[in-house]
C-alpha positions as CSV (number, residue, x, y, z in Angstrom):
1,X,76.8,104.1,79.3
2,X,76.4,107.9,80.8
3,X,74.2,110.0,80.2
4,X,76.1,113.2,80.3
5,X,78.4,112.5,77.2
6,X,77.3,113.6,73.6
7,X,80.2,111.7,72.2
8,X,79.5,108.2,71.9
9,X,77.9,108.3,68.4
10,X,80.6,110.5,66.9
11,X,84.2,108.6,65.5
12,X,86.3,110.2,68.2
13,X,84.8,108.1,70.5
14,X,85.9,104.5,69.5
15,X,89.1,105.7,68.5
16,X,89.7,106.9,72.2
17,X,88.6,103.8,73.2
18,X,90.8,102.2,71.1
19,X,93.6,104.6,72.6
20,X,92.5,104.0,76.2
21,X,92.7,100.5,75.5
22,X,96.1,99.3,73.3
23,X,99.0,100.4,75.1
24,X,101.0,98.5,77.7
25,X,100.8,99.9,81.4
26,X,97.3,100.9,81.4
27,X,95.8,100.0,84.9
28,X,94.5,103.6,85.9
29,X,94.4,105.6,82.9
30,X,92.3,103.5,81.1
31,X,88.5,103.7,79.3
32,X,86.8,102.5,82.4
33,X,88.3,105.5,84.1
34,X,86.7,107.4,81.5
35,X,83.6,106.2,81.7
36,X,83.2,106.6,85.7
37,X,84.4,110.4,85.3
38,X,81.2,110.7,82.7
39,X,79.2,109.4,85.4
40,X,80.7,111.4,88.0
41,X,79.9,114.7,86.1
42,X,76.5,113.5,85.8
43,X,75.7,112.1,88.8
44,X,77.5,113.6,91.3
45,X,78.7,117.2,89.8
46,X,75.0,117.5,88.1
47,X,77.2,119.1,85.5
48,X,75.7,121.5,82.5
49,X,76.3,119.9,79.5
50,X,79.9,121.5,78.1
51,X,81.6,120.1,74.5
52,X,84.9,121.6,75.5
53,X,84.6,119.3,78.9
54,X,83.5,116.4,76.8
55,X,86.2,116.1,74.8
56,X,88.5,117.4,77.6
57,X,87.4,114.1,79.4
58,X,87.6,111.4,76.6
59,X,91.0,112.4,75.5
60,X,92.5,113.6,78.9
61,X,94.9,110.6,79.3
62,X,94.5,109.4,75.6
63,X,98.4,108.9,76.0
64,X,100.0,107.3,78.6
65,X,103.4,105.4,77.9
66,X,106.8,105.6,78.3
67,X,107.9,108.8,77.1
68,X,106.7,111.4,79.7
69,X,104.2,114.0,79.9
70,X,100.6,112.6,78.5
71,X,99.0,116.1,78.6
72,X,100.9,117.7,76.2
73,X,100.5,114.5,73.9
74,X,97.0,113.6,75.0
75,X,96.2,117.3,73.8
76,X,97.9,116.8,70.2
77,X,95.9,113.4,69.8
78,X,92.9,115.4,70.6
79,X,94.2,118.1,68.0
80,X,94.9,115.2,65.1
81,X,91.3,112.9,65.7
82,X,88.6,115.7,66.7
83,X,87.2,118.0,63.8
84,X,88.1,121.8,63.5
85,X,84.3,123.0,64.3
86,X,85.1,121.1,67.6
87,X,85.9,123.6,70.8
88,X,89.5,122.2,70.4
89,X,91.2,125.2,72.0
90,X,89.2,125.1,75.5
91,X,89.9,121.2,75.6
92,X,92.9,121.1,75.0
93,X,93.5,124.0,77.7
94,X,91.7,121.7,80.1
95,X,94.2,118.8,79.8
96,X,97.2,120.7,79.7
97,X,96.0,123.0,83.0
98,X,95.3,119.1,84.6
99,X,95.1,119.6,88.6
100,X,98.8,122.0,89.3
101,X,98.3,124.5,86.4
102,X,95.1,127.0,86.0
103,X,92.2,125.9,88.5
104,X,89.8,128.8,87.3
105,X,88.2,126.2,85.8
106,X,88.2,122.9,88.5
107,X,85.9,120.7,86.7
108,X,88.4,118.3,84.9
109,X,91.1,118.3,87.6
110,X,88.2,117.9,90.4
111,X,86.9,115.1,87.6
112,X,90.2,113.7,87.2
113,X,90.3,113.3,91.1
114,X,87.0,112.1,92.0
115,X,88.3,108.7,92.7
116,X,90.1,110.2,96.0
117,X,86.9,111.7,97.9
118,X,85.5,107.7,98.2
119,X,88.1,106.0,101.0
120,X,86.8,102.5,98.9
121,X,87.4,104.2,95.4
122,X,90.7,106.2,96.6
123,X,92.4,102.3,97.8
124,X,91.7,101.0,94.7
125,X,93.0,103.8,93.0
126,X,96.2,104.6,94.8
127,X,96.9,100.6,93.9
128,X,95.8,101.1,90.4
129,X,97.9,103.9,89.7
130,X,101.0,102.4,92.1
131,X,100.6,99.5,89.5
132,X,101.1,102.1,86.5
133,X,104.1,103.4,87.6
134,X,105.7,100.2,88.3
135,X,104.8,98.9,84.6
136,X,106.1,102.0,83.1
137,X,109.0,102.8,84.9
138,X,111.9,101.3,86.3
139,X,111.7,102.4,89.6
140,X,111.7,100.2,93.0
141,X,108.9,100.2,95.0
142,X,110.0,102.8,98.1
143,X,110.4,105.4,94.9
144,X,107.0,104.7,93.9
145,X,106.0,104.9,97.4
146,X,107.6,108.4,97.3
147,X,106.7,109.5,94.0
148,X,102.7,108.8,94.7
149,X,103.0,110.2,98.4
150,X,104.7,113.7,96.4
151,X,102.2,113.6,93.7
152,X,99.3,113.3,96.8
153,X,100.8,115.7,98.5
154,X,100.8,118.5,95.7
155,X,97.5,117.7,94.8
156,X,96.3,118.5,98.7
157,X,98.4,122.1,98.1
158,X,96.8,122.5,95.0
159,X,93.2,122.3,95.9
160,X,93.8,123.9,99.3
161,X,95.2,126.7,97.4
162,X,92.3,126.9,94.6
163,X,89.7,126.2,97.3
164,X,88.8,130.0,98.5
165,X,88.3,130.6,94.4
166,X,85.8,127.4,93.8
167,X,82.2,128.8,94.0
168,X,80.3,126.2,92.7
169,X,78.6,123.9,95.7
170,X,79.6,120.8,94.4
171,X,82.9,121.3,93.1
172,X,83.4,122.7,96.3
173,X,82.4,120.1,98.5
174,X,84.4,117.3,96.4
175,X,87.8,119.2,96.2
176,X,87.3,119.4,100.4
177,X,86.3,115.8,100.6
178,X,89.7,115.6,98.3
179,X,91.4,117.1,100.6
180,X,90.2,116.2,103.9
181,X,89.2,112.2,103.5
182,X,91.3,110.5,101.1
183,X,94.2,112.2,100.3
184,X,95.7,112.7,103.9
185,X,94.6,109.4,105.1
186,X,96.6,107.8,102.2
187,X,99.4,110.3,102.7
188,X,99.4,108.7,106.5
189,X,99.5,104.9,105.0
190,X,101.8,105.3,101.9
């Protein structure tokens, strides 16, 4: 378990866990996932403790099924299973601004992301979420191919645009190893 959540004792928790857990197709976006982007903004952010993040991290990708965008949704389940004293307007901003949207704040997309700044971590999670597409969709594997390439590619224009605006050290340094290591190398393979 992480140390940087405050979350684990409180009921939202095992029903996210529940919800990162039930549903068909879950190879990338599941509660492991979860878990290692705790860890990340603990261990390798050094992150301030923030409820808004918190939440925005547990219930990020609390939907992910057949029926399109899981921000949107993922935000509503947050809405319907956290309480109104809860920060629910920040989190829910974070998920929905996800890595194209409002980088002003980078730590969930950067968060969200971490997994392509480690060549090791970035294979396994380019297969991982290859995997996810093919169990939820219908498509053959050169549109995967293509669709993850695209989805690489904007995320490379997306921090390469937001980079001159991150100030903070860390963030910093992981949205150019983002951009730099893993993303174009896997761009080169895919």
């Amino acid at each position: 378990m992480t140390r940087w959540t405050r979350l684990s004792r409180d009921p939202i928790w095992e029903v996210a866990r529940v919800a990162h857990r039930r549903r068909y197709g879950r190879v990338y976006h599941d509660f492991d996932r979860v878990l290692r982007l705790y860890d990340r903004a603990d261990r390798v952010l050094d992150l301030p403790y923030d409820r808004a993040l918190d939440l925005a991290i547990l219930s990020h990708s609390s939907i992910v099924d057949f029926d399109g965008d899981r921000r949107p949704r993922s935000a509503a389940w947050l809405r319907a299973h956290a309480g109104p004293e809860e920060p629910l307007s920040t989190a829910s901003r974070m998920i929905l601004n996800g890595p194209y949207q409002d980088l002003s704040d980078p730590r969930l997309p950067l968060l969200e992301l971490s997994d392509l700044a480690d060549p090791e971590a970035a294979a396994q999670a380019i297969s991982d979420m290859t995997d996810q597409v093919r169990l939820l969709t219908r498509m053959s594997p050169d549109e995967i191919r293509s669709e993850i390439r695209a989805e690489l590619a904007r995320i490379r224009r997306a921090l390469n645009a937001a980079l001159p605006r991150i100030r903070e050290p860390a963030l910093r340094d992981l949205a150019q190893r983002i951009i730099s290591g893993s993303v174009q190398k896997h761009l080169d393979n895919l």
